[in-house]
Structures are given as C-alpha cells and as structure tokens.
C-alpha positions as CSV (number, residue, x, y, z in Angstrom):
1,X,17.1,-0.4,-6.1
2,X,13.9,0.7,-7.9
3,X,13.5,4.6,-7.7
4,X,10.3,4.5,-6.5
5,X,8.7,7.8,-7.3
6,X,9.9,8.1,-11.0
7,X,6.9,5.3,-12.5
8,X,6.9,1.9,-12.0
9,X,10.1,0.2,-13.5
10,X,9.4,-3.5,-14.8
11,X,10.9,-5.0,-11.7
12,X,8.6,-3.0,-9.4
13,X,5.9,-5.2,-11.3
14,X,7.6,-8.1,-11.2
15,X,7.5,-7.9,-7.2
16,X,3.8,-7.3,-6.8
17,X,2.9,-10.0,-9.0
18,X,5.0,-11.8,-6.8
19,X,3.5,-11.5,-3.7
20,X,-0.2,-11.3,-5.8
21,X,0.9,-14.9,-6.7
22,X,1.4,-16.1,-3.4
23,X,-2.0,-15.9,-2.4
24,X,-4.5,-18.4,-1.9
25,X,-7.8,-17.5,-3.5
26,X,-8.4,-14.8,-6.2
27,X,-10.3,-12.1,-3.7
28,X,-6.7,-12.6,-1.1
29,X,-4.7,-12.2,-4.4
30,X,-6.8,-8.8,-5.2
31,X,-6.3,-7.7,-1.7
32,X,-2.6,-8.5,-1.4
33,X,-2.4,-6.7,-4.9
34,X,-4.0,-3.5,-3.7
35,X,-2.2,-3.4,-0.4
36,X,1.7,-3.9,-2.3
37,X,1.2,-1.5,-5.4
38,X,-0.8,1.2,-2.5
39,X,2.3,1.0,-0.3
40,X,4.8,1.1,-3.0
41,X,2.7,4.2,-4.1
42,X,2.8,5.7,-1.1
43,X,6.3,5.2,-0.4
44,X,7.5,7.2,-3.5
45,X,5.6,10.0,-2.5
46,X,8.1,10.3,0.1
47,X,11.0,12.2,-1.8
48,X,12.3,15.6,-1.8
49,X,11.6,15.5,-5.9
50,X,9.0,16.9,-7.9
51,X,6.3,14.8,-8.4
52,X,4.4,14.6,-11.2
53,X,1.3,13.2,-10.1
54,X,-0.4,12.9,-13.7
55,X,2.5,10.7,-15.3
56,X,2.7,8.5,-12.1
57,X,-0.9,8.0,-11.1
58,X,-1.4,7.0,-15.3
59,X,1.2,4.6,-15.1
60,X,0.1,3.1,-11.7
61,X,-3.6,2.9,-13.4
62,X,-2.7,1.1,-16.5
63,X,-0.6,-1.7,-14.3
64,X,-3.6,-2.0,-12.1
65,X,-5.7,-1.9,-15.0
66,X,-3.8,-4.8,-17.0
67,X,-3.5,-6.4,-13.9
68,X,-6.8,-6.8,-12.4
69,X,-9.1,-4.9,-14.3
70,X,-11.4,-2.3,-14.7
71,X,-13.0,-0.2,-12.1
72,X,-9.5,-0.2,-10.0
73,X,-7.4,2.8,-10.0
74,X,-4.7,3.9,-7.8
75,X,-7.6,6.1,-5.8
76,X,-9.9,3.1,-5.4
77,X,-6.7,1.4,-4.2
78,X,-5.7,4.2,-2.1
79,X,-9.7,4.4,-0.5
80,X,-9.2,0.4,-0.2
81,X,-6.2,1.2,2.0
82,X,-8.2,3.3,4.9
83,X,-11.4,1.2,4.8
84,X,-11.4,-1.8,7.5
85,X,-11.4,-4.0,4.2
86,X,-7.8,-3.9,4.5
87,X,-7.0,-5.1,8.2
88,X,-7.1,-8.7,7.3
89,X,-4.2,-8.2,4.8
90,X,-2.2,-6.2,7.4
91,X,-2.9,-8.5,10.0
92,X,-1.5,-11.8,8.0
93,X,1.7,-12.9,8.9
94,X,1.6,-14.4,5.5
95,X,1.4,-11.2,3.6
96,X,4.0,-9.2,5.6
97,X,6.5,-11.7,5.1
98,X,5.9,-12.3,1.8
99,X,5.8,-8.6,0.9
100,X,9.2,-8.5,3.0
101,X,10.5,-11.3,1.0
102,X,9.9,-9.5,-2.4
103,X,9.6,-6.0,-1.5
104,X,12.5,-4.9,0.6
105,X,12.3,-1.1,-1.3
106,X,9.4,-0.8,1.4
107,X,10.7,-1.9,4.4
108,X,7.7,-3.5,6.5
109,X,7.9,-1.6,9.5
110,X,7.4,1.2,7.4
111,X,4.1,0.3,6.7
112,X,2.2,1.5,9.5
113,X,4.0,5.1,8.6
114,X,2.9,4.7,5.6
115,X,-1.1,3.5,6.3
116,X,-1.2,6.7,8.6
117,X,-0.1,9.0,5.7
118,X,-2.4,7.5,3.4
119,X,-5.4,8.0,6.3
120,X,-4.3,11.5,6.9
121,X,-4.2,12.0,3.0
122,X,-7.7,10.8,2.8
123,X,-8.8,12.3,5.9
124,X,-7.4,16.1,4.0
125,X,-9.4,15.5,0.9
126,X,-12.3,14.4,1.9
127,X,-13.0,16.4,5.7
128,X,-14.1,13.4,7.6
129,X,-12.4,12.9,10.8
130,X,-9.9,9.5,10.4
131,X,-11.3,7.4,13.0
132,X,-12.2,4.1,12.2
133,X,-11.4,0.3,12.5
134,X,-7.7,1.3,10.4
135,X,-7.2,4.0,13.2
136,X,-7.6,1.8,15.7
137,X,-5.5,-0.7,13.8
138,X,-2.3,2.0,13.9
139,X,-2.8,3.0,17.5
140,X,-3.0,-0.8,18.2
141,X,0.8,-0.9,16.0
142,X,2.3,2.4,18.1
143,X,1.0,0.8,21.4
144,X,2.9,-2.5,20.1
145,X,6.0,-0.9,19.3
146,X,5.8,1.0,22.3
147,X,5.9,-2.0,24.4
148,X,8.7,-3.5,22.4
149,X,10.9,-0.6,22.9
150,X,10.3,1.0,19.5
C-alpha cells in the first residue's frame, strides 16, 4: 500500500493518471484529475504523524503542475473540491468506479468523509459558513446511507 501522507510515491501517480485516462473529454479528464489527487490529499492528512505540509503540498504542486499545468495547485484543487463544480464528478457512477478500480488506498465510501473535511477545512480558513450546493450534496449522502442502514 502507498503511505499516503509521506509524498506521492510513483504508483500514487500511476493511479491518478489512471482514472484521468479513463475519461472522455479533456475538461472530465481535468475534473476527474482534481477530484483523485484532492482525495488522495485529503486522505493522508488523516494520520497520527507529523505532517510536513511544505514538503507535501510542493510535491503535490509539481505533479499537478507537470500534469496539467499551470495555474493548478493543490489549493485551487482543494477550493475546486467545495465549489458545486465538483458535483458532477461525485455524482458519476463512472468516476466512483473507476476511482474504486484504481484507487483502493481511498476507499470510496470514504469519500463523502473526506468532501466534509475538506468543506470544514475551507469553511475554517476562510469564515464563510459551508453551505452550498456541496453541503447539500453530503447531507443528500448521510440521508442515503441512513436509509440503507449505514
């Protein structure tokens, strides 16, 4: 298994270009690219270690930079993740299997856990309350799970 909060190992690359691949026009590929490298992010933050935030946010920028470019960083990414930009890439079936297929550090019923921790991230830095269409979008995924028996 990838450790997931000590960089981004080769392999960890090798799975988001992975799912990137697998979509269908180049602004889906940029979404679907976003979405996997935010989670992954987000997921290593969950770890009783140390974190050092400068050394991991410079490696996640220089694979998003090589990658997909310019004016994307792991904050734009991050920001992409609580805007309603996002919804149509965690609403498609495609993409959550295809990120389950490839992805399995980052299990995908983590992901709403994960979405919420990024909004309440965001909603710490910058003082806005957190409602909003990706608010709705997790209340819509704990009502769900609710009436599943999760």
């Amino acid at each position: 298994m990838d450790t997931l909060n000590t960089g981004i190992t080769t392999a960890l690359k090798d799975k988001v270009l992975a799912v990137t691949r697998q979509a269908r026009t180049r602004e889906e590929a940029t979404d679907w690219f976003r979405v996997a490298v935010g989670l992954y992010y987000l997921a290593g933050l969950l770890t009783r270690e140390t974190i050092d935030f400068k050394r991991l946010d410079r490696e996640y920028n220089r694979f998003i930079y090589q990658s997909i470019g310019s004016g994307h960083t792991i904050t734009s990414i991050l920001q992409f993740m609580s805007g309603k930009k996002v919804l149509p890439v965690l609403e498609s079936e495609r993409f959550l299997a295809i990120f389950a297929a490839h992805c399995s550090e980052v299990p995908p019923d983590s992901i709403p856990f994960l979405v919420e921790l990024n909004l309440g991230v965001a909603k710490d830095i910058s003082k806005i309350d957190a409602k909003g269409p990706v608010h709705d979008w997790l209340q819509r995924q704990k009502q769900g799970g609710q009436d599943q028996g999760i």
